[in-house]
N, C-alpha and C positions, 0 to 999 in steps of 0.2 A: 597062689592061684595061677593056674594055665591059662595061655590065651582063647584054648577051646572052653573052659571055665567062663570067661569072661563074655567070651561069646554068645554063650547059654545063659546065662544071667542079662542082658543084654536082650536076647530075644524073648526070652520070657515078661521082661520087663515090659516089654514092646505090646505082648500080645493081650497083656494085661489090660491096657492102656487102652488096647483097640477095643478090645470086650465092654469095658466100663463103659468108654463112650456108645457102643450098641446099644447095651442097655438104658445110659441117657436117654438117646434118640427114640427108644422105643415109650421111655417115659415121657416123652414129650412131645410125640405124635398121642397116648393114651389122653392124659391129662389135656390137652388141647381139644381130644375127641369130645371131651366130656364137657368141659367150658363152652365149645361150638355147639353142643346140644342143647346145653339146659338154655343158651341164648335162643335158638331155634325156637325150640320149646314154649318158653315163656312166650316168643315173636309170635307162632300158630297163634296162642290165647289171647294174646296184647296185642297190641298195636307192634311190630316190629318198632325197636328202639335202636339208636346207635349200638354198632356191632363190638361193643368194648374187650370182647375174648381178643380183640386186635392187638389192645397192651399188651397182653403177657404171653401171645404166640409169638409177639417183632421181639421182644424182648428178653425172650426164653431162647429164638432162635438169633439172636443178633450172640447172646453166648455159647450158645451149640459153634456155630460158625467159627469163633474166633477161638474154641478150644481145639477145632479139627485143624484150624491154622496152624497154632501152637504144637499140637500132636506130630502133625508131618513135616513142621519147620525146624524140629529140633531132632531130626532121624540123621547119625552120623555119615558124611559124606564118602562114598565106598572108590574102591580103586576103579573099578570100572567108569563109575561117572569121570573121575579125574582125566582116563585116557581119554575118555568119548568128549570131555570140552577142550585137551588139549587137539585130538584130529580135527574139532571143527575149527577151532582157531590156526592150525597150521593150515586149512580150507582157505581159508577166507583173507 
């Protein structure tokens, strides 16, 4: 395999990653919509109760977060950045 091979695999892999997580995110902006409504909901006809859609939006989103972490902490370190923190350290 060629390095422009590897490169292409490599960015596809990438954009895969990004996509999935989109569609995460849109799953869980939907499914959140839906749990904050039916609490809404029931709150108009009842007595508003404790807002417990709170579990599983902190919860849902406390792993959204830390998979977008994951996602762009693990993106290979390119030659460009290398020059740009060796001039700020010859800077400084």
């Amino acid at each position: 395999m060629q390095a422009g091979d590897e490169l292409r695999d490599a960015a596809v892999q990438r954009l895969k990653r990004r996509r999935a997580f989109g569609m995460q995110v849109a799953t869980y902006l939907a499914v959140n919509s839906v749990l904050w409504g039916i609490w809404l909901v029931v709150g108009i006809i009842d007595e508003f109760s404790f807002p417990w859609p709170i579990f599983p939006t902190a919860a849902w989103g406390i792993a959204l977060l830390l998979q977008a972490a994951e996602m762009h902490g693990h993106e290979p370190i390119s030659e460009s950045e290398i020059q740009a923190e060796i001039s700020r350290l010859e800077r400084s």
